[in-house]
C-alpha positions in Angstrom: 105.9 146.5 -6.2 106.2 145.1 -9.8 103.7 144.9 -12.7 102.8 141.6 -14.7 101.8 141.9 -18.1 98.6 139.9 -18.7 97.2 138.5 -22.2 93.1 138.6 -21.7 90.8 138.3 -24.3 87.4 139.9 -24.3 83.9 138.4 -25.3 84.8 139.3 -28.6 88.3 137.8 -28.9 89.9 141.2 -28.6 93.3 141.3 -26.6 93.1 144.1 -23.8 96.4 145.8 -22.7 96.5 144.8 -19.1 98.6 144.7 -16.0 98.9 143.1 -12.3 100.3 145.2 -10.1 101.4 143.4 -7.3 102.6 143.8 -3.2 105.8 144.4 -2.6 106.0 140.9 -1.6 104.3 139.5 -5.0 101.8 137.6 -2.5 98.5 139.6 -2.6 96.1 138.5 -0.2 93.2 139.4 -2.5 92.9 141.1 -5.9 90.8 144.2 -7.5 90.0 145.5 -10.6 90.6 149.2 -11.7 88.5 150.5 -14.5 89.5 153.8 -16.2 87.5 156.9 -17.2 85.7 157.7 -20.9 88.3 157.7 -23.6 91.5 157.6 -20.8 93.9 154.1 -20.5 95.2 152.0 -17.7 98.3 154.1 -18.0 97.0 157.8 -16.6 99.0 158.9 -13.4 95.7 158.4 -11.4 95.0 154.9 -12.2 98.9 154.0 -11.8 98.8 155.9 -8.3 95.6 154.5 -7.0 96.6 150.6 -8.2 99.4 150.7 -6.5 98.7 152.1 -3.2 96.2 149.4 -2.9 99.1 147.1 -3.3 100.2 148.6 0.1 97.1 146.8 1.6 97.6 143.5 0.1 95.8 143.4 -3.1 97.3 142.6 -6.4 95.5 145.1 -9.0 94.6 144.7 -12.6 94.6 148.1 -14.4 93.6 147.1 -18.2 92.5 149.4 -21.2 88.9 148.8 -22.5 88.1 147.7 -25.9 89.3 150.4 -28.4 91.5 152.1 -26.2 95.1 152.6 -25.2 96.7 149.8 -26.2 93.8 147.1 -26.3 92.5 145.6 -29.8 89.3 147.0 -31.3 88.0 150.1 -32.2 86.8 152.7 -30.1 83.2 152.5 -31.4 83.4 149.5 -29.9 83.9 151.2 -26.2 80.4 151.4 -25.6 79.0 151.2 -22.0 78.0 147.8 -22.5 81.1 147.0 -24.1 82.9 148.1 -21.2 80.8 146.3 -18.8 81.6 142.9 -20.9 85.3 143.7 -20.6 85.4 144.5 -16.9 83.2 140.7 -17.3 85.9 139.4 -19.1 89.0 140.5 -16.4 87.0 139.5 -13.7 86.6 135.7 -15.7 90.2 135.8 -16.6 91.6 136.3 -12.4 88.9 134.0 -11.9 90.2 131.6 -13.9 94.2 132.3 -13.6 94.8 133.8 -10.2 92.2 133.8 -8.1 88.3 135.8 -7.9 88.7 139.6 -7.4 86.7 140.9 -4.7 86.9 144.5 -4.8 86.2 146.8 -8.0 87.4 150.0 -8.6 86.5 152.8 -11.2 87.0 156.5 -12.3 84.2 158.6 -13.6 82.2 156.7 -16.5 84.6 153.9 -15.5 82.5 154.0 -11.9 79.5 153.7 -13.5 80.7 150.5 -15.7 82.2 149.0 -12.0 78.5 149.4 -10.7 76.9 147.4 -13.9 79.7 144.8 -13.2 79.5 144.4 -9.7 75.7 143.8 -10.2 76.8 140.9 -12.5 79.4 139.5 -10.6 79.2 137.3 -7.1 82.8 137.7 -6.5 82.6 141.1 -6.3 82.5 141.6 -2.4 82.8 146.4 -2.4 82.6 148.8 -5.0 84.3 152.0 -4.9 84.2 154.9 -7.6 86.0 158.3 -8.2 84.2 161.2 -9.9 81.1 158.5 -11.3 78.2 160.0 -12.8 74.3 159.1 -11.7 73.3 158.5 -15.0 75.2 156.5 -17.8 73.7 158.9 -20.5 75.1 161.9 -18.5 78.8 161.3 -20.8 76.8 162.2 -23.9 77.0 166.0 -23.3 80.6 165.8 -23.9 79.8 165.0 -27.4 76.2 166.3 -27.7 77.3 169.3 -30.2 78.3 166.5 -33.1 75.5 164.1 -32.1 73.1 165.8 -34.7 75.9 164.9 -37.5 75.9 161.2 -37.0 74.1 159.4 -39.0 72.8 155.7 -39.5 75.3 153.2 -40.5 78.3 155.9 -41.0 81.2 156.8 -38.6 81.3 160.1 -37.9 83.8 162.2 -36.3 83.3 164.1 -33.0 85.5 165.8 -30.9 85.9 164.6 -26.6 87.9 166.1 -24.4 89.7 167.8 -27.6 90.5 165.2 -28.7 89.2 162.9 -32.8 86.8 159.8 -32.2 85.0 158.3 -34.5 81.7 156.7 -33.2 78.2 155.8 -34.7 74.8 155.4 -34.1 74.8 152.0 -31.8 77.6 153.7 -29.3 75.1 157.0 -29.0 72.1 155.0 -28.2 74.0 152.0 -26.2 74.7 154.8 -23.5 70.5 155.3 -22.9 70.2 151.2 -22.3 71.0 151.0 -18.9 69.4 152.4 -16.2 71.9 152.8 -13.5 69.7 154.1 -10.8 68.1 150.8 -10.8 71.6 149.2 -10.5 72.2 150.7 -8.1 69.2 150.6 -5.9 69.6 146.8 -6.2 73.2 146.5 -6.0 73.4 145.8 -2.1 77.2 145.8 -1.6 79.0 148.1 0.3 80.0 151.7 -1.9 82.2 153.8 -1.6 81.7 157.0 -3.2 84.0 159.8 -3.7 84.1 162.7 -5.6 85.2 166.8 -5.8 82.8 169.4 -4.7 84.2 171.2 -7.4 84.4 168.6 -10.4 83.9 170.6 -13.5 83.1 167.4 -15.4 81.0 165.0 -13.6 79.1 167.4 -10.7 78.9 166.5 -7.5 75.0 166.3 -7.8 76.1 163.2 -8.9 77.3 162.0 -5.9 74.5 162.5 -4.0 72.4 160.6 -6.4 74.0 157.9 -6.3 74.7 158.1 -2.2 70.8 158.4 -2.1 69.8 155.7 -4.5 72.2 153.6 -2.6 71.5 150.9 0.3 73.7 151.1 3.7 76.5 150.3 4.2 77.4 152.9 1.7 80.0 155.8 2.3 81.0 159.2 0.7 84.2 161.0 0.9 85.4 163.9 -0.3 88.1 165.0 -2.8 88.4 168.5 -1.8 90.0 170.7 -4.5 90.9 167.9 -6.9 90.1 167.9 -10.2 87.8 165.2 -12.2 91.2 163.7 -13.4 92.7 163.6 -10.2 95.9 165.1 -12.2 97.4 166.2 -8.5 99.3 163.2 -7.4 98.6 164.1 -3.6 94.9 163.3 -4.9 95.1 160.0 -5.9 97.3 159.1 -3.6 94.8 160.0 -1.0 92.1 158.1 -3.0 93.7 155.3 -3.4 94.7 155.2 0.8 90.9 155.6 1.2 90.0 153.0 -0.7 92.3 150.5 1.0 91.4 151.6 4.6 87.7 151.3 3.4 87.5 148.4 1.9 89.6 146.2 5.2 85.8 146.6 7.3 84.1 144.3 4.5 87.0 141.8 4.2 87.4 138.9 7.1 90.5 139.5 8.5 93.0 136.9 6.8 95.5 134.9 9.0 99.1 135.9 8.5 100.9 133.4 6.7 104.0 133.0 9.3 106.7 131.0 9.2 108.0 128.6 11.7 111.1 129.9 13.3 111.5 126.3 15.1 112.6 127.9 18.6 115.5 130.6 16.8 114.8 134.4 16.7 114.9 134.7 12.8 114.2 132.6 10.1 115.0 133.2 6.3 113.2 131.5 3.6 114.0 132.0 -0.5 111.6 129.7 -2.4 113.9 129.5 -5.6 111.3 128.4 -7.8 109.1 131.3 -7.7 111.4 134.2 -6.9 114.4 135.5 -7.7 116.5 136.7 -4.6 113.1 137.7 -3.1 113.6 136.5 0.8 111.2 136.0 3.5 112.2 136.6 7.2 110.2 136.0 9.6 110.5 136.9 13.8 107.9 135.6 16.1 106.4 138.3 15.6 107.5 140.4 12.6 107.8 139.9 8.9 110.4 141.5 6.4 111.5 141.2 3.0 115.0 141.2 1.4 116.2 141.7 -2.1 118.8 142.6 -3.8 119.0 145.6 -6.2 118.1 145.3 -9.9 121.7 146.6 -10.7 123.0 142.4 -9.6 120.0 140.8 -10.9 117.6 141.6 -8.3 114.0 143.1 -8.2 114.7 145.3 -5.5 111.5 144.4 -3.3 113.1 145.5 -0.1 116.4 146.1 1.4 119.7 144.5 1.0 121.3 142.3 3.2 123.6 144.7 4.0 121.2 147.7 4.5 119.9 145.0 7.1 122.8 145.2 9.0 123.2 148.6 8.4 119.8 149.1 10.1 120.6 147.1 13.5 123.3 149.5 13.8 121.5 152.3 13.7 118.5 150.8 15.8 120.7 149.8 18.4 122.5 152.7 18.4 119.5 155.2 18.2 118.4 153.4 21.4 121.1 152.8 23.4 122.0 157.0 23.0 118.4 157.2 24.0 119.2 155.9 27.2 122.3 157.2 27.9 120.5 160.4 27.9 117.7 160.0 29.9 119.9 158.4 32.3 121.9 161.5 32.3 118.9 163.7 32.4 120.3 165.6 29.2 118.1 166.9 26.6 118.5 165.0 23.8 115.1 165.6 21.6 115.8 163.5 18.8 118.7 161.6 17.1 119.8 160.5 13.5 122.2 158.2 12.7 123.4 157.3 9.2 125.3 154.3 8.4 126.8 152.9 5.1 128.9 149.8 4.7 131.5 149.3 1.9 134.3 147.4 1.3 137.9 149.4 1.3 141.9 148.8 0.9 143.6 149.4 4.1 145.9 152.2 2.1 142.8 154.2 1.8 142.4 153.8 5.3 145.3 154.6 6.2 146.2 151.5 8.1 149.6 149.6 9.0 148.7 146.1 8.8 151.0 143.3 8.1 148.9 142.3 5.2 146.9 145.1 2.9 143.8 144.2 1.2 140.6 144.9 1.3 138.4 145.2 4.5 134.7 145.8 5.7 134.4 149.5 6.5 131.2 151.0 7.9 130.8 154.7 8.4 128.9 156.3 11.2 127.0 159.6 11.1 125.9 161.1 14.4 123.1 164.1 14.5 121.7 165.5 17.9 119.3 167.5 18.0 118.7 169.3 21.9 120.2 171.5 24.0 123.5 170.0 24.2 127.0 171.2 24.8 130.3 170.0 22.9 131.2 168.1 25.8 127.4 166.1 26.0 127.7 165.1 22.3 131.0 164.2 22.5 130.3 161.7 25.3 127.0 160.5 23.0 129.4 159.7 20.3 131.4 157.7 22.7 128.4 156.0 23.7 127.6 155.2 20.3 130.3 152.8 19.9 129.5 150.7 22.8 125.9 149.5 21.7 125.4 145.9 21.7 125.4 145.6 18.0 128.2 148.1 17.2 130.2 146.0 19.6 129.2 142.4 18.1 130.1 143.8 14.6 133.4 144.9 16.2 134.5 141.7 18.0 135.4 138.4 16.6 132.3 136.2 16.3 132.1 132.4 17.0 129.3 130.6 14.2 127.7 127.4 14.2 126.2 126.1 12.0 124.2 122.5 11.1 121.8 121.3 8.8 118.2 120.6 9.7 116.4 117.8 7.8 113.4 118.6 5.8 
């Protein structure tokens, strides 16, 4: 998984703080937005955790900072509802545009209720979910309703949210009474998810059920037992963000996997040099991997090493063939690990008499059983170890061939 930078501009020409977070692969099969709650950023452990366990179900994910916020242009009385709205109007433009349409929308408390507006303005939008939304856009004025008698017509006044200075005025007071979300979302007619903690603090779950009831089918509610309205438990976002992605896959056609031709071989291996680094594709008839290298020798690390490739036959075939073995034997062998690192060492180190020292491949094998077995038993498993077909095929002297194959 990496994130992108984006530069987007908003109605007003303001640049929002914005990032793509994308599939391990860098190939998302479809994108989302993720809009953050009143007076948070893009960069609070919740919206991080959620983003990117949606990435795990193929969508690239734009986490941005509204207008006045974070690290986006603008000031914050400029974070009205309807301002957020236009900027969630503005990302959704801006994939449109430069990737490709979002489909699912995503937001957290006051940020719910802004994905709601949007997605009611937006075709593209295929399923909205939110986290800890209220029913009413006006219900985020009681965390400032003790200054609201101090503000005054054409002045910026400051009031304290969440403990925290902002100055507002005003137009950002009244722009939270101009829309009426129950209507939104009586006409919305896309599928919702809702989810929210019995035991928010901040945003009640009466809300919930407002908005659950206002709602048209097909429209779901899950629970966040125990969390908190920030979702400040990583085991919380994690699980919303899981949700969310399992959700959302019964209101998507299911897309064709993009597999490569392995022209009559078991394994193919593609790089595409111009768009990645050393990012590979491998493909079996049935099965698709990544490879990388690690950031350390210039790599991004997507998935493993060649090496750790190899390193894995071993220990598949090894894990299996003991398997077996054992059942052949009727022994009771449970479970088995086996640990396996390759390096590169001097034969001196090794300890080896060979007419010509250098360096040579050395892979280390690590053997745990766990079962009722005697000395004897594991000391015949560790025998048996060696002789799996890959262990042996690593061991021997292999014969290559190798041709070229016109494009």
């Amino acid at each position: 998984m990496r994130s992108t930078k984006l530069n987007i501009q908003n109605k007003k020409g303001l640049k929002l703080q914005a990032y793509l977070e994308l599939p391990a692969n860098q190939k998302p099969s479809r994108y989302a937005i993720f809009a953050h709650c009143f007076t948070c950023t893009s960069s609070l452990s919740a919206v991080k955790n959620i983003s990117r366990a949606l990435t795990n179900y193929g969508f690239g994910v734009v986490r941005f900072d509204f207008t006045g916020l974070g690290k986006s242009e603008g000031e914050f009385t400029e974070s009205h509802f309807s301002g957020n709205v236009e900027d969630l109007i503005a990302v959704s433009n801006f994939m449109t545009n430069n990737y490709k349409a979002p489909e699912l929308i995503v937001g957290h408390s006051l940020g719910g209720a802004a994905v709601i507006s949007a997605a009611s303005k937006l075709e593209n939008i295929k399923a909205v979910a939110t986290i800890g939304a209220p029913a009413t856009v006006s219900h985020v004025k009681h965390l400032f309703s003790h200054d609201i008698d101090s503000i005054r017509e054409g002045e910026l006044t400051e009031v304290n949210i969440g403990g925290r200075p902002f100055k507002i005025n005003p137009e950002f007071v009244s722009d939270f009474d101009k829309t009426d979300l129950p209507s939104v979302v009586k006409n919305l007619r896309k599928p919702l998810l809702i989810m929210h903690s019995p035991t928010d603090t901040i945003v009640g779950i009466k809300n919930a059920e407002q908005l659950y009831v206002n709602a048209h089918h097909p429209k779901s509610f899950v629970t966040l037992d125990n969390a908190d309205h920030l979702l400040s438990n990583s085991n919380d976002s994690n699980y919303a963000g899981n949700v969310i992605g399992t959700w959302v896959q019964r209101y998507f056609p299911q897309q064709e996997n993009d597999m490569l031709e392995t022209h009559g071989e078991q394994l193919v291996g593609h790089l595409n040099l111009v768009e990645d680094n050393f990012t590979t594709s491998i493909q079996t008839k049935n099965h698709s991997m990544i490879a990388d290298e690690p950031a350390s020798i210039g790599g991004d690390d997507f998935g493993p090493s060649p090496y750790e490739y190899l390193n894995a036959g071993l220990a598949a075939c090894t894990v299996m063939t003991l398997k077996m073995y054992a059942q052949r034997k009727q022994w009771d062998l449970q479970e088995v690990f086996v640990y396996v690192s390759h390096s590169r060492k001097h034969s001196d180190a090794l300890e080896l008499d060979i007419e010509k020292p250098g360096y040579l491949d050395h892979i280390n094998k690590k053997l745990k059983f766990i079962g009722n077995l005697d000395d004897s038993q594991k000391q015949r498993l560790k025998e048996i170890a060696s002789r799996c077909p890959v262990h042996k095929t690593i061991a021997s002297e292999v014969i290559f061939n190798t041709e070229i194959i016109n494009a």
